[in-house]
C-alpha positions, 0 to 999 in steps of 0.5 A: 500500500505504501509503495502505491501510495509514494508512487502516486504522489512521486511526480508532485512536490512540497511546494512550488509549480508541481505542488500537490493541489487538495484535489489531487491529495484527496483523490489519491487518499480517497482509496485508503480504507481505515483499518490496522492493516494500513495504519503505516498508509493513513500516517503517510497520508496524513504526513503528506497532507501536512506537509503539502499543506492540502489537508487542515486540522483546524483552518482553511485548505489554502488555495481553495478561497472564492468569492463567487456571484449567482444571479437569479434572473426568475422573472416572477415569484420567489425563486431560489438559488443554491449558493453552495452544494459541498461534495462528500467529505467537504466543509466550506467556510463562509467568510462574507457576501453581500445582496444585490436588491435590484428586483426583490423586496426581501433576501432570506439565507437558508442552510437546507439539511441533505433532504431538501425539505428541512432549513433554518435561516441564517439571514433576512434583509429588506435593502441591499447591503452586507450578509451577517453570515458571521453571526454568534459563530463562523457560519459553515456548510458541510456535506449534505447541507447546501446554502441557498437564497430565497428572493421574495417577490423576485422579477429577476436579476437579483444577485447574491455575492459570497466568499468562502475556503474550504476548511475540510 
């Protein structure tokens, strides 16, 4: 196991131009299963993680900021946009994000459980302006959650601007 995993990760480095990028780590270490016969794997996955700087015990995963724009351009009614959809295993940091009140009378920020059909708000605003996703706490998303927005009576092209990292 250890001879496959090192030649995987032989044609990447440290750092530099060929560093290890987290999609490449997790892809690679995805085939590792957790049990004593691997033990001697799992520390050199979690060796290489640290080392790439590819895998954070408490932090972002650097290299994985955005800051993204979704417009809604949904002529009619209140229609909702998914902001954030976490894949397996991931965990996404929610840093800032503003609302854009171009056709709207209201914004509501929503964390849907992985059914779809469960949801707590994390905001609601009347007027444009400054997203209080940091409330008592860092707001984070994880797998099967998804952050999504709700424009309340909606004629279109209502935008809605986040920035997050990765942190798992």
């Amino acid at each position: 196991m250890l001879k496959r995993l090192l030649d995987q990760w032989n044609t990447f480095t440290a750092g530099g131009s060929t560093k290890l990028s987290p999609d490449q780590y997790h892809r690679i270490q995805d085939g590792v299963h957790i049990s004593m016969e691997n033990l001697d794997a799992l520390e050199l996955t979690n060796t290489v993680g640290q080392a790439t700087n590819t895998q954070s015990q408490s932090g972002p995963i650097p290299g994985t900021g955005q800051v993204v724009e979704t417009v809604d351009t949904t002529g009619s009614g209140s229609p909702v946009s998914t902001l954030l959809t976490p894949k397996p295993g991931e965990a996404y940091l929610i840093s800032g994000g503003t609302w854009s009140t171009k056709n709207a009378s209201s914004f509501y920020l929503y964390v849907y459980d992985g059914d779809g059909s469960t949801r707590t708000y994390v905001d609601y605003k009347t007027s444009a302006g400054i997203l209080e996703v940091s409330g008592p706490g860092p707001l984070i998303i994880c797998y099967p959650q998804t952050l999504r927005a709700l424009y309340g009576s909606a004629t279109g092209n209502n935008s809605t601007t986040l920035a997050w990292c990765r942190v798992r």
